[in-house]
C-alpha positions in Angstrom: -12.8 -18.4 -10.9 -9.6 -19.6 -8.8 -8.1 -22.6 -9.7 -6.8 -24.2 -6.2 -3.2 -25.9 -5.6 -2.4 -26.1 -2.2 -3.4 -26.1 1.5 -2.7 -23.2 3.5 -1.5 -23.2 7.2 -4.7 -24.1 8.8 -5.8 -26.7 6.6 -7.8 -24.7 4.4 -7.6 -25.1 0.3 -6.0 -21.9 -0.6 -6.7 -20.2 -4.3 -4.2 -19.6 -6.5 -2.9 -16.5 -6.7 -4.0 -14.7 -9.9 -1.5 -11.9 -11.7 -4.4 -9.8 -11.5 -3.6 -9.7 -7.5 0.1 -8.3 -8.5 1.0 -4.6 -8.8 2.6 -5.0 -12.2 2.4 -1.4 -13.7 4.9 0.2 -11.4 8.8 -1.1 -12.8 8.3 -0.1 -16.5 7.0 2.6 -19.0 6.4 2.4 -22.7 7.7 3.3 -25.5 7.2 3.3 -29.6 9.6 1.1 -31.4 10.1 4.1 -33.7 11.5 6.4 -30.5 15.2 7.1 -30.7 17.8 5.7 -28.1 17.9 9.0 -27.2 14.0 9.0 -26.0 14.4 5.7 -24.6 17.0 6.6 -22.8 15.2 9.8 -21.1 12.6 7.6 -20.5 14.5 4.7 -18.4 15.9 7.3 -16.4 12.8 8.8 -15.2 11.6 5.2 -13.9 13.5 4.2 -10.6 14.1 0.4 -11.7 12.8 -1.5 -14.6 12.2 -1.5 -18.7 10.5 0.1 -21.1 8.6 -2.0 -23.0 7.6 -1.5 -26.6 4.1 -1.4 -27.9 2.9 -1.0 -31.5 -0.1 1.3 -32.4 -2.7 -1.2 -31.5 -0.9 -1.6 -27.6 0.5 -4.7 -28.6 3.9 -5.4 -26.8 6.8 -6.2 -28.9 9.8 -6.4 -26.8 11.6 -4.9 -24.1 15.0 -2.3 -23.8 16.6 -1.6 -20.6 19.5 0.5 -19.7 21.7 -2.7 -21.0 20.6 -2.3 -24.3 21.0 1.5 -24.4 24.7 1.2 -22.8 25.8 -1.9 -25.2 24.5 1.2 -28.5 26.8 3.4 -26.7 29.9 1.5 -26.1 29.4 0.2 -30.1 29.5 3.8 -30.4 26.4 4.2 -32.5 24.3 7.0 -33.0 21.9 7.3 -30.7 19.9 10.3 -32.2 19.5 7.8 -35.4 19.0 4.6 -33.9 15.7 3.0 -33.1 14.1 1.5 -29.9 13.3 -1.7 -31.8 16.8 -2.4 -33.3 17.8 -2.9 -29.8 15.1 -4.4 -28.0 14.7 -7.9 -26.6 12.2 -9.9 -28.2 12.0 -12.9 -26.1 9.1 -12.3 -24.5 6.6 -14.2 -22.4 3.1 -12.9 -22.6 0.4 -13.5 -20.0 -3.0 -12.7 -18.9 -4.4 -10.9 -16.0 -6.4 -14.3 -15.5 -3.4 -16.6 -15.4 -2.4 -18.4 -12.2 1.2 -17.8 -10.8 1.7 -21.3 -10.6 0.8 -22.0 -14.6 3.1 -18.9 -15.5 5.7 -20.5 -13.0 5.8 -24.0 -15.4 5.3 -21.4 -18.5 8.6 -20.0 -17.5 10.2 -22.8 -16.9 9.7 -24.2 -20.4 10.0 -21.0 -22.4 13.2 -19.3 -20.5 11.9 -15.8 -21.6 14.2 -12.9 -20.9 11.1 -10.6 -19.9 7.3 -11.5 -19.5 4.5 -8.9 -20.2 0.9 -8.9 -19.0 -2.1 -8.6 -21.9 -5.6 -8.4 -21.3 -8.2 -10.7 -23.5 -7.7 -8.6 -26.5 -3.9 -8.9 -26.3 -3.4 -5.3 -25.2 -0.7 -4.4 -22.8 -1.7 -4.2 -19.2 1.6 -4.2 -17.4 5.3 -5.9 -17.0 5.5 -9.1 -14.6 8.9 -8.3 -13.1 11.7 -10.2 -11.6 10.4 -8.3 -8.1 6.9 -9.7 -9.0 8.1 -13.2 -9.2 9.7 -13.0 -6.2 6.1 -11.7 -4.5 4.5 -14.5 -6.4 6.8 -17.2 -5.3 6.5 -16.1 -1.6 2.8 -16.7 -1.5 3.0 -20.1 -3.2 5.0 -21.0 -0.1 3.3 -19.5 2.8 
């Protein structure tokens, strides 16, 4: 079921695009909140841009670490054989569903400011990572 917002060029009412409609499992990988820096940081650098985001045993996401995070651990000079994923990951997420219309998440994002927003199905399991790129797409086709 679309929910319709606008006209399109010809006049026509045009559906909202969906996040289903978005490729949103190509900028990040996952990763256990128990993994070390260390892993994380393996990880990150075999995606070409993006996060990792963490997920708990049952797939729930938690947060998100990018390279940031693993550079700000080095430059404290901590350990990163002994520190953990989750001591360093962002936890102001935004959490979506594969149903949700870009527009809704648009005003969602607005209001909430998160710092990363993640895709979950109807059980709240992780289904992908709705990027700054993505946004970007998602804006463009609420203006053409």
């Amino acid at each position: 079921f679309h929910i319709f917002h606008k006209l399109n060029k010809k006049g026509l009412i045009a559906p909202a695009m969906l996040v289903s409609e978005l490729k949103i499992n190509d900028e990040y990988d996952t990763v256990k909140p128990t993994s070390t820096l260390v892993e994380g940081a393996k990880k990150v650098l075999g995606i070409n841009r993006g996060v990792l985001v963490g997920v708990d045993d049952k797939g729930q996401p938690l947060g998100t670490l990018s390279d940031s995070h693993i550079l700000m651990a080095l430059a404290k000079s901590l350990d990163c054989r002994n520190e953990t994923c989750e001591s360093h990951m962002n936890s102001n997420i935004l959490s979506i569903k594969l149903s949700d219309n870009i527009k809704q998440i648009s005003e969602k994002m607005k209001i909430s400011k998160p710092d990363a927003v993640v895709v979950e199905d109807d059980s709240n399991t992780f289904r992908g990572y709705f990027s700054p790129n993505d946004y970007r797409e998602a804006l463009l086709s609420l203006s053409s």
